[in-house]
C-alpha positions as CSV (number, residue, x, y, z in Angstrom):
1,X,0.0,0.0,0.0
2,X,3.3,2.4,0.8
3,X,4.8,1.8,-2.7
4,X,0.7,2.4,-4.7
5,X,0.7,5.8,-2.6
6,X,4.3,6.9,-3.4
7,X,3.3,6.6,-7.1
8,X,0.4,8.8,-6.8
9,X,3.0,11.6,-6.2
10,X,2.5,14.1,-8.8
11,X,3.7,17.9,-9.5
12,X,1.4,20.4,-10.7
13,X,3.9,23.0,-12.5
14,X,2.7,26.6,-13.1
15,X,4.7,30.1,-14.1
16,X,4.8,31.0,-10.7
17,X,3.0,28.7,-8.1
18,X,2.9,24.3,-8.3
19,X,0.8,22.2,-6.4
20,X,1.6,19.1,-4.8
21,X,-0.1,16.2,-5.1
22,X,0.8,13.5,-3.1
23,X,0.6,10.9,-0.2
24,X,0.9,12.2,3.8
25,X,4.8,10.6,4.1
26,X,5.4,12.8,0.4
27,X,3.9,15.9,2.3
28,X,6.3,15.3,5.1
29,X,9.0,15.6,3.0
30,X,8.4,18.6,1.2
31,X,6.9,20.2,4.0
32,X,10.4,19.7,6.2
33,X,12.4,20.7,2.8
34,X,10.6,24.1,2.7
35,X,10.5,24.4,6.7
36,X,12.9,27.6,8.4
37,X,13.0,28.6,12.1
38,X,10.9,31.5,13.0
39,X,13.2,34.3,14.5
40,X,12.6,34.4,18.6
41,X,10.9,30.8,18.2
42,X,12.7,30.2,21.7
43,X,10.5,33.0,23.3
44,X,7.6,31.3,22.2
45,X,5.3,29.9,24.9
46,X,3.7,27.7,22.2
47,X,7.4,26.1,22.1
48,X,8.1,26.4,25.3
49,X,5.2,24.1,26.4
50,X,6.4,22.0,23.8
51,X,3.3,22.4,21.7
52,X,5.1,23.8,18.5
53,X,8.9,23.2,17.5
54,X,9.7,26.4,16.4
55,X,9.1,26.1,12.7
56,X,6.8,27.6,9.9
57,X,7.2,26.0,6.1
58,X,6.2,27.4,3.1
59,X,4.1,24.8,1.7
60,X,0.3,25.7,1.9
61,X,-2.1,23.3,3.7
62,X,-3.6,22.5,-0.1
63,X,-0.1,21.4,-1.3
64,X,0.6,24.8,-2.9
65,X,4.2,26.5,-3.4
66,X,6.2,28.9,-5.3
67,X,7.6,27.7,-8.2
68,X,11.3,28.7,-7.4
69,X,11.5,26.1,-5.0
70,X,10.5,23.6,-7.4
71,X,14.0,21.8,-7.4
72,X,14.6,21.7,-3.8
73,X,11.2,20.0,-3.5
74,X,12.1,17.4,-6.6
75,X,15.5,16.7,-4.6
76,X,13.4,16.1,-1.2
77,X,11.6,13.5,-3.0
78,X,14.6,12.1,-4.6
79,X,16.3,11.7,-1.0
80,X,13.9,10.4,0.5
81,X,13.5,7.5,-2.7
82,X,10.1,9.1,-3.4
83,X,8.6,8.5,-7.2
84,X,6.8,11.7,-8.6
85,X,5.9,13.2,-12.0
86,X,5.6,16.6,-13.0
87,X,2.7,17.8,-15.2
88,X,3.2,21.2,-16.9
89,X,-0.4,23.5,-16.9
90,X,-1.1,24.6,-19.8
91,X,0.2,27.9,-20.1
92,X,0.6,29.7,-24.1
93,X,3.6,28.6,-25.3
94,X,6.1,31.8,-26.4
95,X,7.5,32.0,-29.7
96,X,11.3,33.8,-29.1
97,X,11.8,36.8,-30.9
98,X,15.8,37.3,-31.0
99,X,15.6,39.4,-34.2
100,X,13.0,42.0,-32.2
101,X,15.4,44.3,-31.1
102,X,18.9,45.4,-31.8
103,X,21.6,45.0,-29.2
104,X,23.1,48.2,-28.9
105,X,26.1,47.1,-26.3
106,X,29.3,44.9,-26.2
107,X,29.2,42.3,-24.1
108,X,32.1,41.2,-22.0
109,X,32.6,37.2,-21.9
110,X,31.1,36.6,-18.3
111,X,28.1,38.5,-19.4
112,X,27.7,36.6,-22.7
113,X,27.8,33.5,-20.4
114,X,24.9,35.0,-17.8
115,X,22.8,35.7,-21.0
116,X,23.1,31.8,-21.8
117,X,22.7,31.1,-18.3
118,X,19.2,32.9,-18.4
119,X,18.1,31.5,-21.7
120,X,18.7,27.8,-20.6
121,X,17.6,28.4,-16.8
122,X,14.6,30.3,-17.6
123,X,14.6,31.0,-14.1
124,X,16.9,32.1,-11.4
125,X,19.1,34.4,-9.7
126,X,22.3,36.1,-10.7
127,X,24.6,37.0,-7.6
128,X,27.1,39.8,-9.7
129,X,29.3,42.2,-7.9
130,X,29.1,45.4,-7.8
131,X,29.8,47.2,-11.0
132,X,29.5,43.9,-12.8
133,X,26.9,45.2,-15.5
134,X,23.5,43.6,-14.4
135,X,21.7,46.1,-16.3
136,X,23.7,45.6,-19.3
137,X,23.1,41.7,-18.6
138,X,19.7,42.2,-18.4
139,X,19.3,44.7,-21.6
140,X,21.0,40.9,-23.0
141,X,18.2,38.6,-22.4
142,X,15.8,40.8,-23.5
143,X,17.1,41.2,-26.7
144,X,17.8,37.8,-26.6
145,X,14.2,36.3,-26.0
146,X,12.6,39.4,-27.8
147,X,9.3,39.0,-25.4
148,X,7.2,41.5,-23.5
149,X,9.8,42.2,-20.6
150,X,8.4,43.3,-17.0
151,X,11.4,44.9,-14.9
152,X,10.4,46.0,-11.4
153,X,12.7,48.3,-9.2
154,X,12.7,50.1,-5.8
155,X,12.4,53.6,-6.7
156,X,11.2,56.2,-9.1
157,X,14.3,57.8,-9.7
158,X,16.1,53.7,-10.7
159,X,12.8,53.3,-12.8
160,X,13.5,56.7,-14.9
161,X,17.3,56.2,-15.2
162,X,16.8,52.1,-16.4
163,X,14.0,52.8,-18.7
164,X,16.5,55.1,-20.5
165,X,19.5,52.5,-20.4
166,X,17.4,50.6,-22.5
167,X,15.7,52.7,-24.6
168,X,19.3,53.8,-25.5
169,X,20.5,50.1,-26.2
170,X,17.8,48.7,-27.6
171,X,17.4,49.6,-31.3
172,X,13.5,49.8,-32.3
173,X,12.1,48.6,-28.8
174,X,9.3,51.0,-27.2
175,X,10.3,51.3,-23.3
176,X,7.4,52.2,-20.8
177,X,7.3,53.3,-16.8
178,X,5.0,52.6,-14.5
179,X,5.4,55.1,-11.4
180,X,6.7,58.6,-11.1
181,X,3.1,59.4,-11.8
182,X,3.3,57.5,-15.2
183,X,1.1,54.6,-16.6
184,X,2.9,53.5,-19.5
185,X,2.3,50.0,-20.8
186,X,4.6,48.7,-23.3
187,X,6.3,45.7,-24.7
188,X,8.9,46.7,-22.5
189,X,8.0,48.2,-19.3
190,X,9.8,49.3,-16.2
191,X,8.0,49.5,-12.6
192,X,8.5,50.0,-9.0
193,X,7.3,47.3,-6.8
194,X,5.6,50.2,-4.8
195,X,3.7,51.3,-7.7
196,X,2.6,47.7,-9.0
197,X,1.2,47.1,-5.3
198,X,-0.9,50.4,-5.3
199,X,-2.6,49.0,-8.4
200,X,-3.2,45.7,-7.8
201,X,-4.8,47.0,-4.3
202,X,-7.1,49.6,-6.4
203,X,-8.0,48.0,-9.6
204,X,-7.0,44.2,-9.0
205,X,-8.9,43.2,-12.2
206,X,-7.6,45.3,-14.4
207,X,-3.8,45.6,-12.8
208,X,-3.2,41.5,-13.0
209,X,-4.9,41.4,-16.7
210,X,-2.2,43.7,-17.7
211,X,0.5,41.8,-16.0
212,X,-0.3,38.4,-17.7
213,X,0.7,39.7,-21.1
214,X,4.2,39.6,-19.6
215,X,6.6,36.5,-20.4
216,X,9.8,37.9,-18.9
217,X,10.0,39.4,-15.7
218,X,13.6,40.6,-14.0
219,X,13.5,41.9,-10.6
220,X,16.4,44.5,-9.9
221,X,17.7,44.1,-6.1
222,X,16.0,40.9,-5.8
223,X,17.2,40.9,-1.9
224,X,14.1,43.2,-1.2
225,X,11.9,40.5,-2.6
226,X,10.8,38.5,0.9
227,X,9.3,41.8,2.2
228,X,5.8,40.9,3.1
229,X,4.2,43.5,0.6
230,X,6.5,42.5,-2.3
231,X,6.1,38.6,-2.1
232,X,2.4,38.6,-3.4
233,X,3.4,41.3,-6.4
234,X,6.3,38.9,-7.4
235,X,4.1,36.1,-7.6
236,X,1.1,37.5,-8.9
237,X,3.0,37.9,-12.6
238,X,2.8,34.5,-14.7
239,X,5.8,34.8,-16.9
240,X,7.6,32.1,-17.5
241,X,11.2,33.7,-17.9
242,X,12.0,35.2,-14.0
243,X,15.4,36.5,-13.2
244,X,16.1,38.2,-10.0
245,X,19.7,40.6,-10.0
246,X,21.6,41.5,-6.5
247,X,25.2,41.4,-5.5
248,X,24.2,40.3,-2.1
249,X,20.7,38.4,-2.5
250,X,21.1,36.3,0.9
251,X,21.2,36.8,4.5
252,X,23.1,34.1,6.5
253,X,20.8,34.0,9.3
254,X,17.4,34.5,7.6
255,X,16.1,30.9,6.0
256,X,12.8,32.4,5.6
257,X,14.3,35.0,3.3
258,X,16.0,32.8,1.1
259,X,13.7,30.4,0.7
260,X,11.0,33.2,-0.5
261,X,13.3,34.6,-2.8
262,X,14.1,31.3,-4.6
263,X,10.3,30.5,-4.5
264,X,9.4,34.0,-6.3
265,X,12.8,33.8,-8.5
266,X,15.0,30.4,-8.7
267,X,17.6,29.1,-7.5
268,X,21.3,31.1,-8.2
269,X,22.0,31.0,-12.1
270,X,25.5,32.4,-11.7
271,X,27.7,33.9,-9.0
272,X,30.1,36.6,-9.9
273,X,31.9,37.5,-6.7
274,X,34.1,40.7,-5.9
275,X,37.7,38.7,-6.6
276,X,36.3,37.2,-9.7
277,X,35.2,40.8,-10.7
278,X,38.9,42.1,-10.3
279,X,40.4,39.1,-11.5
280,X,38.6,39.7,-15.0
281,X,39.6,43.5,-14.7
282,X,36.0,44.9,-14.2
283,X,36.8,46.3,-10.7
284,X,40.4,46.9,-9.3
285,X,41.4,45.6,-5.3
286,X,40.1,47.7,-2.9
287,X,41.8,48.0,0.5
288,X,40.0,49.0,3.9
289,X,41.8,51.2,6.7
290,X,40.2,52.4,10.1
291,X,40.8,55.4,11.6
292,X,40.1,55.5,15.0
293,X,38.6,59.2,16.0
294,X,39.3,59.7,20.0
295,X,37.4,62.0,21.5
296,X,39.7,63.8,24.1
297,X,36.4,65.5,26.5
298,X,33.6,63.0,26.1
299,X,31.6,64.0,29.2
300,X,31.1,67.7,27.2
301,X,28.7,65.9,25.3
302,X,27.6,62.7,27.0
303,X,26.9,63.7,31.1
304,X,25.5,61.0,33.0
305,X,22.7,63.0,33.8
306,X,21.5,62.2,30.2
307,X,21.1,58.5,30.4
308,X,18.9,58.9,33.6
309,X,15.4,57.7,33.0
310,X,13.3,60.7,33.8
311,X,11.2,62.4,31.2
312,X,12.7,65.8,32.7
313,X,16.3,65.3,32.0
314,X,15.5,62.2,29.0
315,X,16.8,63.2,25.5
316,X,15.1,61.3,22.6
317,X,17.7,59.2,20.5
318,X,17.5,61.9,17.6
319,X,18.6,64.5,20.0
320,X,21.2,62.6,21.4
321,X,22.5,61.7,18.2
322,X,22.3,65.7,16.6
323,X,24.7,66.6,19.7
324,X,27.0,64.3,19.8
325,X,27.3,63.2,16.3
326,X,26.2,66.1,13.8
327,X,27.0,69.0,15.9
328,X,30.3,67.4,17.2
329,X,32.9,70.0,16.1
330,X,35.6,68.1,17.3
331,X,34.3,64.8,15.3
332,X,33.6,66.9,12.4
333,X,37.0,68.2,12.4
334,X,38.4,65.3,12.7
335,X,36.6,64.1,9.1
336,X,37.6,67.4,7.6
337,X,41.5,66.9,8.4
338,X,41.3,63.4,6.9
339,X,39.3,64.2,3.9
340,X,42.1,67.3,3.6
341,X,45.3,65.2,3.9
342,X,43.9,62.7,0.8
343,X,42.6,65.8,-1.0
344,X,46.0,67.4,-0.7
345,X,47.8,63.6,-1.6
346,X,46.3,63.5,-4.4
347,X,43.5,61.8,-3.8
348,X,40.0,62.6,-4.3
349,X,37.5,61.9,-1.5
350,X,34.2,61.4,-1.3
351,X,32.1,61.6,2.2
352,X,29.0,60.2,2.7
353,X,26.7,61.7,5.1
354,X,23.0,61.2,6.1
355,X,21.4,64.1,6.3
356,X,21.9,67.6,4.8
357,X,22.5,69.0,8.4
358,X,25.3,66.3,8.9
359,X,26.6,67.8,5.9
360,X,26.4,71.5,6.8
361,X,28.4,71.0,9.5
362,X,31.9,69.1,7.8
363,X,31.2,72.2,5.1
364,X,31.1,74.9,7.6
365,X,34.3,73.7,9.1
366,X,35.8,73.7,5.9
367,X,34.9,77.2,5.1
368,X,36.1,78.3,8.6
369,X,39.5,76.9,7.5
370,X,39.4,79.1,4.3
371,X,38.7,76.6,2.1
372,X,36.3,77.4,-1.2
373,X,33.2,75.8,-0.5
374,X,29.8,75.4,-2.7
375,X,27.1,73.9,-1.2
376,X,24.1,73.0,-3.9
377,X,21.1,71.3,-2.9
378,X,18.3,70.6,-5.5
379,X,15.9,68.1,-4.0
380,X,14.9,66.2,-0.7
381,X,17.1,63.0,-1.3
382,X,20.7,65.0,-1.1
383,X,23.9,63.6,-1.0
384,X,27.2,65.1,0.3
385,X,30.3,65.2,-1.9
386,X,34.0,66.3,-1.2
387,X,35.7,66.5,-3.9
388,X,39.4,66.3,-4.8
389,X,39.9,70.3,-4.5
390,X,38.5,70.3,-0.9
391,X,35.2,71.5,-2.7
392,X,32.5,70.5,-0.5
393,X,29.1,70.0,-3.3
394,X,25.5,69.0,-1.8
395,X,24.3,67.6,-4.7
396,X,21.3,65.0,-5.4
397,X,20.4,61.7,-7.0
398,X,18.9,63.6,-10.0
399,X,21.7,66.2,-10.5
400,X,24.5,66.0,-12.5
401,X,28.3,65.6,-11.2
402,X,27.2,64.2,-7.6
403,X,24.4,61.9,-9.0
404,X,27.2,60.0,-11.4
405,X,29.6,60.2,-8.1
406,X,27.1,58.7,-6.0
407,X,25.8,56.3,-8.1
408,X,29.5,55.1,-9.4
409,X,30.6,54.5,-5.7
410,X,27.2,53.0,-4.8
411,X,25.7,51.1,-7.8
412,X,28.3,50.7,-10.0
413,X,27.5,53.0,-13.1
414,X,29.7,55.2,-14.3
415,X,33.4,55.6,-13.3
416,X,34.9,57.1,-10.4
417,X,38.4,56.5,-8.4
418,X,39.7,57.8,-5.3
419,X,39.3,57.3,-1.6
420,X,35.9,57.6,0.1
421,X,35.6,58.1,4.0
422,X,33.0,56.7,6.1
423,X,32.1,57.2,10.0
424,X,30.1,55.1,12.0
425,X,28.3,56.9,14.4
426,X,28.2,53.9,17.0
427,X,32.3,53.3,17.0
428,X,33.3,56.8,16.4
429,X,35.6,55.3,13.4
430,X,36.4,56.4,10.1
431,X,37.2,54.3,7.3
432,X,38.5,54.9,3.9
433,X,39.2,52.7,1.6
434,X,40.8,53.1,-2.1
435,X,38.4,52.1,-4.9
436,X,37.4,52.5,-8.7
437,X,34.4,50.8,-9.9
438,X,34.3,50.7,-13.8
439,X,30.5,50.7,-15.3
440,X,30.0,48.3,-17.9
């Protein structure tokens, strides 16, 4: 009777969810295969009492999971010397297009070898280092497959700047957004997860029609995926082609994470780690050095009085954190003499703040010391540049010289090479490290 049940083990196999069908010891398998501890399960009374063992799976009480994970269930089975077939649904079968678009780009031979990756994975996730090329990559496969492409980013201002990547490197191909207060629905189409979510939630109907005229889908920062309000827009899109892109896509201590990433994605197409990335002369070494800032009077700015409990003397953490931190002048001076003594080496420095305040303060210093200073600010989402001249610039993510700066040091477009400093306001360090990141 065993054996006749294991037979009946069968594989329901959609775009983006599969359904198991199968005997109780089959469930058992696949339900411990797609099981993770719940974070703080040891605070639980339900496990305490011994009543629950800690664990949550992601298989559905009707046999249901995300399509991703369909090889780590297959190899559960296999293990445990399980028999099962899997039966495709019928989905419409996609005609590849490769002639659609022109490539406008050259590829360089690791991305050649992501775009085969993709076209004979179908699904997955690529792991690339920083300043790798993963938009180029993905500009690739889309040529490649020629299909109606869905890409889905964080932001409005990524949205914008990728929708004209490949408007610019796709000869003939008609590139829409949807966010920044655009509706634009075209064969290819770039969208932020946020915007996606506000239109499934007003117009579900008419939002997942749309989205199941898709066949490719890439998801940009894929690590931001197992957030609980981007899971169910992931997984609401039937294509059949699903990518996901991030140089770090995985936390070591969150299963849960993983395992919903895979399941809305695949497993890892191709890895493409920092040393492999210098070693194929895309990025160049980059070598860390900590400063240690000591602050000779600490009780002018930290009294005892202030970590008394009493709503009379009590500073909030954001008041704590403006006096000691942004409105340190001896900190402060501290980053200016470093940034100065690169500047003056030769070279240039870049320092990253969080705030426009925090970045007043480094400038006002500088100025003090007769330096020329010239502080632009254009929009809400600033950032903080020192340049090689001792210039200090506030500029932002949609202006000019500090956008390409920023985004060079941070995402990898671009080119920029010198020394950037960075404090941590818990260890009162400072770190600079040298570093050139080539965009590809």
């Amino acid at each position: 009777m065993r054996r006749l049940l294991l037979r009946m083990t069968t594989i329901h196999v959609g775009p983006a969810k599969c359904q198991l069908v199968a005997s109780t010891v089959a469930r058992l398998e696949v339900k411990d295969a797609l099981s993770f501890r719940v974070k703080g399960f040891q605070f639980s009374p339900a496990y305490r009492s011994g009543h629950w063992d800690g664990r949550q799976t992601l298989l559905s009480r009707d046999g249901t999971f995300s399509s991703g994970l369909l090889k780590l269930v297959e190899n559960a089975l296999r293990d445990a010397e399980i028999p099962f077939t899997c039966e495709a649904l019928e989905v419409p079968e996609v005609v590849l297009n490769s002639a659609r678009w022109g490539l406008l780009v050259e590829l360089r031979d690791y991305q050649e070898e992501a775009v085969k990756a993709a076209l004979e994975g179908k699904r997955g996730i690529f792991e690339m280092a920083t300043g790798t090329g993963k938009t180029e990559v993905m500009i690739a496969i889309t040529a490649a497959l020629g299909l109606r492409t869905l890409v889905l980013v964080n932001n409005r201002d990524l949205a914008l700047q990728t929708a004209q990547r490949f408007s610019a490197r796709l000869a003939g191909a008609k590139v829409g957004v949807i966010g920044a207060g655009r509706r634009e629905l075209r064969d290819i189409t770039i969208a932020t997860f946020q915007s996606l979510r506000s239109w499934i939630k007003r117009d579900a109907e008419q939002a997942l029609k749309a989205l199941r005229t898709y066949d490719v889908v890439h998801s940009d920062e894929c690590h931001t995926l197992p957030a609980k309000t981007y899971v169910p827009v992931i997984l609401s899109i039937p294509a059949q082609y699903r990518f996901g892109w991030s140089a770090t896509p995985f936390k070591e201590d969150d299963k849960r994470a993983e395992l919903q990433l895979i399941g809305a994605t695949g497993p890892v197409l191709m890895e493409l780690q920092p040393k492999e990335a210098v070693r194929t002369g895309t990025s160049v070494p980059t070598s860390v050095t900590m400063l240690q800032w000591r602050q000779s009077k600490p009780m002018t700015t930290w009294g005892s009085y202030r970590f008394d409990v009493d709503d009379a003397a009590f500073e909030s953490y954001a008041a704590l954190y403006r006096r000691a931190i942004i409105e340190s002048d001896e900190r402060n001076d501290a980053i200016v003499e470093a940034a100065q003594a690169l500047a003056q080496s030769g070279r240039p420095t870049l320092i990253l703040v969080t705030s426009i305040p925090h970045g007043e303060a480094p400038r006002r210093l500088g100025a003090a010391r007769h330096r020329q200073c010239d502080l632009r600010s254009r929009s809400r989402c600033a950032r903080a540049l020192w340049t090689s001249d001792c210039r200090w610039r506030q500029g932002s993510s949609r202006s000019g010289t500090a956008r390409r700066s920023w985004e060079s040091s941070v995402e990898g477009e671009g080119s920029f090479g010198g020394r950037r400093l960075l404090r941590h306001p818990l260890t009162n360090a400072l770190a600079s490290f040298q570093s050139t990141l080539e965009g590809v």
